[in-house]
N, C-alpha and C positions, 0 to 999 in steps of 0.2 A: 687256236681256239676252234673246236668244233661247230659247225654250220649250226644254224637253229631248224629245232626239228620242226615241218609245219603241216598239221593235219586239214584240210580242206571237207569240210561235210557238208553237202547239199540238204535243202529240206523245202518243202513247200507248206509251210504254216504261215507267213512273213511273219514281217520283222520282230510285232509285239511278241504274237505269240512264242515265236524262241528263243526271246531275251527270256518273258515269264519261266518257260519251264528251266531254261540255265540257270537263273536265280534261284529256284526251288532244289534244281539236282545237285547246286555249290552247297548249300545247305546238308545236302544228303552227306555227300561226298565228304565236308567237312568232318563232320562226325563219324564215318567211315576211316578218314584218312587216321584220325587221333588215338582210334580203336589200337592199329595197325602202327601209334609210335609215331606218326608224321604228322608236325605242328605247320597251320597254315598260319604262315608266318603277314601272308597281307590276302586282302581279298576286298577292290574295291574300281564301285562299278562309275564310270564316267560314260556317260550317256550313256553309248550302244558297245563302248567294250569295257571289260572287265581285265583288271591288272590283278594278277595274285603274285604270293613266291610261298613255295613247301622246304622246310627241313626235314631231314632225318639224316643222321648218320654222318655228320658233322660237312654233308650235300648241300647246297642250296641248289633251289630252282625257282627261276621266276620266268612269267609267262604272259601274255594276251590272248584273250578270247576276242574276236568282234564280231558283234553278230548282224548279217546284211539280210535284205529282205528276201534270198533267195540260197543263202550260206552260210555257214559258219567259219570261221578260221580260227584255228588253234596255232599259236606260234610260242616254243618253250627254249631257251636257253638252255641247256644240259651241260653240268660241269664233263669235264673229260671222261672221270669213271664211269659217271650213267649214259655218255655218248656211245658206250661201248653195247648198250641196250637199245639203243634207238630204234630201230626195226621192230621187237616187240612192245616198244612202248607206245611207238605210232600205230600201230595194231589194234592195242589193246584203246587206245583215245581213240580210235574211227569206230571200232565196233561202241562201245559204250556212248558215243556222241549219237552214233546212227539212232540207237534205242532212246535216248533218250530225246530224240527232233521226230521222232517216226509215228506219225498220226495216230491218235488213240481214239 
């Protein structure tokens, strides 16, 4: 089984303020993903981290966010086939996390 992928994003809002905007961007993101075919199969927030899992394409993925007062941490299970994406997929989670933790 493929290592789990884990994306690290630093931010200086603490802690409320970048659970708030993750809450709101899950939200985005959600109805995003369903656009695009991928049902968010769970999404649910215990205190400071967030448990989701996505399907599409007979894939699952399930993951943790937790969010600390000085970072983020993204940690995703990837079945084998999408292990074979990791690299752009952790790419694509740090830039879009960055934006969406990056002082407004």
């Amino acid at each position: 089984m493929p290592k789990p992928l884990i994306v690290d994003i630093p931010h200086d809002l603490g802690r409320d303020e970048a659970k708030r905007r993750l809450e709101q961007g899950t939200e985005q993101a959600r109805a995003f993903l369903a656009k695009s075919g991928i049902a968010v199969d769970q999404l649910a927030w215990t205190g400071d981290r967030l448990d989701f899992g996505v399907s599409a394409l007979a894939q699952n993925v399930a993951g943790t966010i937790d969010v600390g007062a000085e970072s983020v941490r993204l940690e995703v299970k990837l079945p084998f086939l999408l292990a074979l994406f990791a690299e752009k997929i952790q790419k694509v989670a740090s830039k879009e996390g960055n934006l969406l933790l990056t002082k407004k």
